[in-house]
C-alpha positions as CSV (number, residue, x, y, z in Angstrom):
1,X,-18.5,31.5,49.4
2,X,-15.5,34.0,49.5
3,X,-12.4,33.4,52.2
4,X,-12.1,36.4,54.4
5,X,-8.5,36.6,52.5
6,X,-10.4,37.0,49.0
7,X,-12.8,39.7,50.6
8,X,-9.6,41.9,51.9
9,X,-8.0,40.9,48.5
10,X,-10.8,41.9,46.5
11,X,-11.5,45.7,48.8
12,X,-7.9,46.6,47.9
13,X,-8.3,46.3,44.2
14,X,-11.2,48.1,44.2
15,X,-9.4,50.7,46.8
16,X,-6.5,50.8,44.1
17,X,-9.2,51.4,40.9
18,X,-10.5,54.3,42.9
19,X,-7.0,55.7,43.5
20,X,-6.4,55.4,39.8
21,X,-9.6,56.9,38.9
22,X,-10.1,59.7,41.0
23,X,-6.1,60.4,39.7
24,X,-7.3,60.2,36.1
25,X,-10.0,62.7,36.6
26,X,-7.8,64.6,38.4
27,X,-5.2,65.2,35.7
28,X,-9.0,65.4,33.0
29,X,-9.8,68.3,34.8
30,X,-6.5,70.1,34.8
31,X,-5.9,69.4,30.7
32,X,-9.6,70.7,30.7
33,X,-8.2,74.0,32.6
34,X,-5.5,74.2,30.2
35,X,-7.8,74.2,27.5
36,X,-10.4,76.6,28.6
37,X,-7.4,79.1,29.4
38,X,-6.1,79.2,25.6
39,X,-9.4,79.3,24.6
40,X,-9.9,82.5,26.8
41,X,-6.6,83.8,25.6
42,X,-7.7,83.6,21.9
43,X,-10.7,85.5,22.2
44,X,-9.0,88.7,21.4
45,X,-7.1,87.1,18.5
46,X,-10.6,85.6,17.0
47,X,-12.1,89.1,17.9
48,X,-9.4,91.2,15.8
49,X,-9.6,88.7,13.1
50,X,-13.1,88.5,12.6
51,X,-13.1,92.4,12.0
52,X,-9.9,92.4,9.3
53,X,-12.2,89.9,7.5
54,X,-15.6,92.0,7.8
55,X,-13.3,95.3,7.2
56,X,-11.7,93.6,4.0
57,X,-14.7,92.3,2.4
58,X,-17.6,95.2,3.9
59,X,-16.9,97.3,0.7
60,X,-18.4,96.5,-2.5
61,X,-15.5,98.2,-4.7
62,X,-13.4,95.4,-3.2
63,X,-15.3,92.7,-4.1
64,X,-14.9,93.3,-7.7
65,X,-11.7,93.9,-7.9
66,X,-9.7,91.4,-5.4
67,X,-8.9,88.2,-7.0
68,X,-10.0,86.1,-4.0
69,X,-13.6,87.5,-3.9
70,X,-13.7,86.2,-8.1
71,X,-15.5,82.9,-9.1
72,X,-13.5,80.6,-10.9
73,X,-13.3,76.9,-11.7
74,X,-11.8,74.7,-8.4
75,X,-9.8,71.8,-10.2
76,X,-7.5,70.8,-6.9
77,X,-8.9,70.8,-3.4
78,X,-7.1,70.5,0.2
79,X,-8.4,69.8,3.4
80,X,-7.4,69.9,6.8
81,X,-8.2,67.2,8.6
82,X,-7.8,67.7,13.0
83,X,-8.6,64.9,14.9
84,X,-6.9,63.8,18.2
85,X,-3.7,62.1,18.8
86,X,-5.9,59.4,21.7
87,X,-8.9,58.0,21.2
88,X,-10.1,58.9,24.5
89,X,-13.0,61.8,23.4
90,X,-16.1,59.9,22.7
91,X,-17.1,59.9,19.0
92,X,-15.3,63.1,18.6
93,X,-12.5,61.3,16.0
94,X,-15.4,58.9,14.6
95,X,-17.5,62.0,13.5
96,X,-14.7,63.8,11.7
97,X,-13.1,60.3,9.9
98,X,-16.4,59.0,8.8
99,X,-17.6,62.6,7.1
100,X,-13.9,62.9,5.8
101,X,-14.0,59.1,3.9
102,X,-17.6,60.0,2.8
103,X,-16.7,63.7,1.4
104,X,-13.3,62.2,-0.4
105,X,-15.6,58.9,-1.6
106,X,-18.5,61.4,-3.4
107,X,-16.1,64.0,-4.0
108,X,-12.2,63.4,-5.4
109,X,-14.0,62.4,-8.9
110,X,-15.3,66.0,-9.2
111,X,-11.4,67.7,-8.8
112,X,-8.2,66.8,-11.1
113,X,-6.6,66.1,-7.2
114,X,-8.3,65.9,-3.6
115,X,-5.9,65.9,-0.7
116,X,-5.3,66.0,2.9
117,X,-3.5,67.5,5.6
118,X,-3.8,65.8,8.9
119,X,-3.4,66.9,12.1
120,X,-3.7,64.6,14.9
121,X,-2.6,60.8,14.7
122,X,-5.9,59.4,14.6
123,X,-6.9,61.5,11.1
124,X,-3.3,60.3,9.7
125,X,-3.9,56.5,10.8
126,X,-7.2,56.1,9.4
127,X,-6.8,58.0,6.1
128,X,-3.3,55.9,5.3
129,X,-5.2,52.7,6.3
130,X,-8.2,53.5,4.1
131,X,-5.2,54.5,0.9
132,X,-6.7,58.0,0.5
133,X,-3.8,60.8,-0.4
134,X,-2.6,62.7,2.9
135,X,-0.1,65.5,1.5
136,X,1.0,66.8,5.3
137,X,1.2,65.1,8.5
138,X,2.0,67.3,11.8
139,X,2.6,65.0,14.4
140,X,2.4,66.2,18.1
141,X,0.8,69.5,17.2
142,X,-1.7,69.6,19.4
143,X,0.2,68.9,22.8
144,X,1.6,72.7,23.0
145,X,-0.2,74.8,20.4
146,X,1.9,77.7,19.5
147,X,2.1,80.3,17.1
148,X,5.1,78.9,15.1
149,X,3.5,75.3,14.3
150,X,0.5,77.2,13.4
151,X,2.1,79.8,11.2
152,X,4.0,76.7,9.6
153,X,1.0,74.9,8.8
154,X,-0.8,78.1,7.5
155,X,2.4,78.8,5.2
156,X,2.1,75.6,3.7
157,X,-1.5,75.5,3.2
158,X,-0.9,79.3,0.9
């Protein structure tokens, strides 16, 4: 049988766990703020870009004529690979990695080069670990998004 000393020892860890826990759900739910707030702020930027695209590629005399509505041969192909920096979002990371491994496994024989670009340090650890080709790493991008990084990465992809 427990001391009385262990019992008071024992209630103030588990006092302390709750502290920590309730602090960690805490900060969860402000990130999760964060998060829905730039989501929010985007809409209007998803919004105008979804109707450049439909405006671009509504007539048909375009189609014919633009060279990136023509079918031709793809010899090199680039992905983009964003995962998360922490492991701490259920099998959000796991997901993305295995069908990544699987789609360069089945695929990279079919193209003269297959490639990534990874964002997030979890994409970028398990592709150097597993020796398949990353061209681009961007560490830290997904702390502050802005439009900058993202312009940088989208010149690069072009």
């Amino acid at each position: 049988m427990a001391s009385g000393k262990d019992l008071k020892r024992r209630i103030a860890s588990v006092k302390s766990t709750q502290q920590i826990t309730k602090a960690m759900k805490m900060v969860a739910a402000a990130r999760l703020r964060r998060a829905q707030d730039s989501i929010v702020r985007a809409r209007p930027f998803v919004a105008a870009i979804k109707s450049t695209v439909q405006s671009l590629g509504g007539g048909d005399d375009i189609r014919g004529n633009h060279p990136l509505f023509l079918v031709r041969e793809v010899k090199r192909v680039h992905v983009i690979l964003i995962t998360s920096d922490r492991g701490l979002c259920g099998s959000f990371n796991t997901n993305l990695l295995k069908a990544a491994e699987q789609m360069y496994r089945s695929e990279s024989s079919k193209y003269e080069s297959m490639s990534f670009t990874c964002i997030g340090k979890k994409g970028n650890e398990y592709l150097n670990l597993r020796k398949i080709p990353v061209h681009k790493y961007y560490p830290d991008f997904l702390r502050s998004v802005t439009y900058a990084k993202v312009q940088a990465v989208a010149e690069d992809m072009i």
